[in-house]
C-alpha positions, 0 to 999 in steps of 0.5 A: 263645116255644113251642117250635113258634114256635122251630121256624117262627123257626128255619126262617126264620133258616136261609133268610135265612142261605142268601139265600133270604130277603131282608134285608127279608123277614126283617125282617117276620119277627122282632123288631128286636132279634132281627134285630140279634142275627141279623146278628151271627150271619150275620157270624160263620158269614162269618167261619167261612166265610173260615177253612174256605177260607183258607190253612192258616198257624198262626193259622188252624190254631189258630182251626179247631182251636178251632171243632173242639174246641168243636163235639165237646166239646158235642153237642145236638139243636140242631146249627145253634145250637152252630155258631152259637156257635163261628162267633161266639165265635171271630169275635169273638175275632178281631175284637179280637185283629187287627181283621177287615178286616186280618186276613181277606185284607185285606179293605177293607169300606164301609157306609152307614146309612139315608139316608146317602151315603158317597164311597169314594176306590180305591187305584187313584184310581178313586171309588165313592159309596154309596148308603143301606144299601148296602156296598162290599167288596174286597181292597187286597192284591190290588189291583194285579192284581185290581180287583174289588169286591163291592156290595150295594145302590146305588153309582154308579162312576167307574173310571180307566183300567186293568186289567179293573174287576169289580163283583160283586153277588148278581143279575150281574156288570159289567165295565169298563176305565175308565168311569161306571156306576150298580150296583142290587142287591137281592134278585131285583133287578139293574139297571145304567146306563151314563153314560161308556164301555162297560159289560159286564153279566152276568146270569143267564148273559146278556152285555150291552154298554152305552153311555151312556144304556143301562140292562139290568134283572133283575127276579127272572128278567125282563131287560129293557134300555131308555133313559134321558135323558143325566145326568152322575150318577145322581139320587140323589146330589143327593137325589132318587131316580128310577125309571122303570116299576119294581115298586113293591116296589123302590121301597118298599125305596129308601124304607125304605133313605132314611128308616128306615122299615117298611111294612105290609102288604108284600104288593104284586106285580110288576104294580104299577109305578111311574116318578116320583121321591121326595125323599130328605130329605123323607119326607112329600113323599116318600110323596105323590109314590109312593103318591098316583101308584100310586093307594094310601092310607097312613097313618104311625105310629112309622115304620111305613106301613101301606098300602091300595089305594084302593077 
């Protein structure tokens, strides 16, 4: 690799790490092996992250003098390399000395792969079902006194009775005492959908209150709220993905999250909007049903969609 290509990579993996750059976006960018390799490094400056705001006992005063000593003792033009490694060379020490979620303020971390549902059980009784490539994380030493968790992705919520609930994402906040809700978030996305109860949204420093059937939606800046027909869960937990009048951009990242897939070009704007739905399990039927209703070609190969609006 030129040492111009390094810089234009560099500038990239800088962005990702700062979430300018969606996990999607990043991927188009890089080598799958490279984008492997860099989510390693992400956790790692996390995990550096959680030290420099974490209470100063023993342990964690010894782990920060490490980082210290590591980033005087050898200095480069490549600042942001060398800290890279420190994050990832201590983050990995840790991880088999105490194991991450136990020793980092007990954090309770979930995660599903593509095409795969995961049903996570609260210690409070309270249920939460994963969607693909979707994590779920909070702290069970603080539970008791503090039922907040951290989404990425899907999950579809099911909250007993209690204290306040909080379910925090990149895009929006929702609030709850004991309720059903769906959580949508990906970059620039935020969606939520009431099915039993009252729901509390916060997005974009906007406050919305719903009841079953209500829906608020953030699309990269644009809220809107709307309707949808009584269903007792989401679709997607019986294998079937439903949109109604979404960019299709959202929808091609639910596809790539279902079937592990890639599609190319990437290059589709907000005004293309799709509502239908896709089967989960079925990738061809799957493509049909999307592209053949938006009125786009496509193509497969290797897993990769190569797409073409119709002429």
């Amino acid at each position: 690799m030129t040492a111009k290509n390094e810089n234009i990579e560099d500038t990239f993996l800088a962005k990702w790490i700062a979430d300018e750059l969606s996990d999607t976006e990043f991927k188009q960018l890089v080598s799958e092996a490279d984008y492997l390799a860099y989510q390693k490094i992400k956790e790692g400056i996390n995990v550096y992250q959680h030290i420099e705001t974490a209470d100063n006992d023993f342990t964690l005063k010894q782990v920060k003098k490490k980082i210290s000593s590591i980033n005087t003792k050898k200095k480069s033009p490549k600042v942001i390399s060398i800290y890279y490694k420190a994050a990832i060379a201590v983050a990995a020490s840790l991880i088999l000395l105490f194991g991450l979620n136990n020793f980092f303020f007990n954090d309770v971390i979930n995660s599903t792969n593509f095409g795969e549902q995961q049903t996570i059980t609260l210690l409070d009784g309270s249920e939460v079902i994963l969607n693909a490539k979707s994590s779920l994380t909070y702290n069970k030493k603080n539970w008791a006194t503090n039922r907040e968790v951290t989404l990425e992705g899907e999950g579809f919520f099911k909250v007993k009775k209690g204290s306040t609930f909080t379910v925090n994402t990149t895009n929006g906040s929702v609030t709850v005492l004991g309720t059903q809700f769906n959580v949508l978030n990906n970059s620039n996305f935020f969606e939520t959908t009431c099915y039993q109860g009252k729901v509390s949204v916060v997005s974009d420093e906007q406050k919305f209150v719903l009841t079953p059937t209500m829906r608020v939606t953030n699309n990269n800046g644009i809220i809107t709220s709307s309707t949808i027909q009584p269903n007792q869960n989401p679709t997607w937990i019986d294998g079937i993905s439903s949109f109604k009048a979404v960019p299709l951009k959202q929808v091609i990242l639910a596809l790539e999250k279902q079937f592990n897939i890639s599609f190319k070009p990437y290059d589709i704007d907000d005004s293309v909007i799709f509502t239908g739905s896709f089967d989960n399990k079925n990738l061809k039927s799957a493509l049909a049903s999307v592209f053949e209703t938006v009125q786009i070609n496509y193509t497969v190969k290797n897993n990769i969609v190569t797409l073409e609006r119709q002429p």
